[in-house]
N, C-alpha and C positions, 0 to 999 in steps of 0.2 A: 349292728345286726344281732351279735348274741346276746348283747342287754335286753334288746328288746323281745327274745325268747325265752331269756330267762325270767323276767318281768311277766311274761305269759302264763309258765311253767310254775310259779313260786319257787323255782328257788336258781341259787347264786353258786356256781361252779366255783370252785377254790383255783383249778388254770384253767384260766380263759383261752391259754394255747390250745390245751388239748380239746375243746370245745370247737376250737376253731379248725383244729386238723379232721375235728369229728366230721364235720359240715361240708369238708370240702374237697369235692368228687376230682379224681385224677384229671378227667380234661380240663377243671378251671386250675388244680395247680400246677399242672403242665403250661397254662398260658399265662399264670401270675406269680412262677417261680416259686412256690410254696409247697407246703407237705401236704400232700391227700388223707383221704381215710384208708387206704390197703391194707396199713396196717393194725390199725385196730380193726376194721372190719375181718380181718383175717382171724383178731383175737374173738372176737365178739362170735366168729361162727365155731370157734374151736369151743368155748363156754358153752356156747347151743346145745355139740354135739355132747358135752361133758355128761350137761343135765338129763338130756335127753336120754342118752345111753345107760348113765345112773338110774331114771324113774324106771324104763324099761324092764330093765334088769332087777327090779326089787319088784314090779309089779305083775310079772307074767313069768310064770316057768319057760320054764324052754320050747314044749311042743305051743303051748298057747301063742308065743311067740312065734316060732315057725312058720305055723299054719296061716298068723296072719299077715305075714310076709309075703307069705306064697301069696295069699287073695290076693293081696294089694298087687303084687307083681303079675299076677293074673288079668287083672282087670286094667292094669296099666298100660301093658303090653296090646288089650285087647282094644283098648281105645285109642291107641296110636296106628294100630294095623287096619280101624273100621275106616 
């Protein structure tokens, strides 16, 4: 299976383990005694927020910021409630 992704993809993963724990959702390694992805998936949204909180922060002052937070939470709010 991951040969044939990688062969896709061009290119060739150095461990194929961690390829394979990337791939593989808790209920199939709950039924086939193997590692899930939770864990990286956990690293992978910590990265997310690294980046994401880094651009933020270098590209809008504070109010710019703020304000569109508010919107968003405004309009979030307001589409859950219609």
């Amino acid at each position: 299976m991951t040969r044939n992704l990688q062969k896709a993809i061009g290119y060739e993963f150095k461990d194929h383990t961690l390829l394979e724990n990337a791939l593989s959702h808790s209920s199939y390694a709950n039924e086939h005694r193997c590692q899930s992805n939770e864990r990286l998936e956990f690293l992978g949204d910590a990265v997310l927020e690294l980046v994401s909180s880094d651009f933020l922060y270098h590209e809008f002052d504070y109010i710019t910021f703020f304000l569109s937070c508010q919107h968003f939470y405004t309009y979030f709010f307001k589409t859950i409630v219609a």
